[in-house]
C-alpha positions in Angstrom: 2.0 10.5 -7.6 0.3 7.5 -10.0 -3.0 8.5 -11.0 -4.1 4.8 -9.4 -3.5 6.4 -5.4 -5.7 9.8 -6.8 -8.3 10.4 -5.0 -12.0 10.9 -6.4 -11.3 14.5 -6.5 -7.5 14.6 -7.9 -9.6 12.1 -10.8 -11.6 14.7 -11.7 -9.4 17.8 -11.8 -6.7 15.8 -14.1 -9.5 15.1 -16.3 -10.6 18.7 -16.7 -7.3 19.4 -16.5 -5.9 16.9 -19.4 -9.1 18.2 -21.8 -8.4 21.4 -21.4 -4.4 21.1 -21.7 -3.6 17.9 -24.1 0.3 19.1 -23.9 0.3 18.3 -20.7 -1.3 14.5 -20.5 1.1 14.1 -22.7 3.9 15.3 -20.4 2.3 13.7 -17.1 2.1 10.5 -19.6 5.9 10.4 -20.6 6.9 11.3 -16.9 5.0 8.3 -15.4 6.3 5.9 -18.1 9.6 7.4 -17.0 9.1 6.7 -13.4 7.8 3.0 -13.6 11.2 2.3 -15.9 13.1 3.2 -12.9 10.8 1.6 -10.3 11.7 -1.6 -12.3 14.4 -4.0 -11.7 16.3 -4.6 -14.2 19.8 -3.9 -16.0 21.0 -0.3 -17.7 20.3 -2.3 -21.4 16.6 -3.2 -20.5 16.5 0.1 -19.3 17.8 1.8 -22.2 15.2 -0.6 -24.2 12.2 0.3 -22.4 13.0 3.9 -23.2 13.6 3.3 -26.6 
């Protein structure tokens, strides 16, 4: 789910969560990017782009 349709109290646990765990902000982080590239309309080369 995008941290924008969290509630109050999914903000706050993936905070805690994200201080107390930086590996894996940084894996939510990559995942999202992931899954607004392919949200996106566009060809396989702008795809391959944005993931570069």
């Amino acid at each position: 789910m995008s941290p924008d349709k969290w509630t109050e109290t999914q903000k706050g646990r993936a905070a805690i969560l994200f201080r107390e765990y930086p590996e894996i902000d940084k894996a939510f982080s990559l995942s999202h990017s992931l899954r607004m590239i392919f949200l996106q309309r566009c060809s396989k080369e702008e795809g391959r782009k944005s993931i570069a």
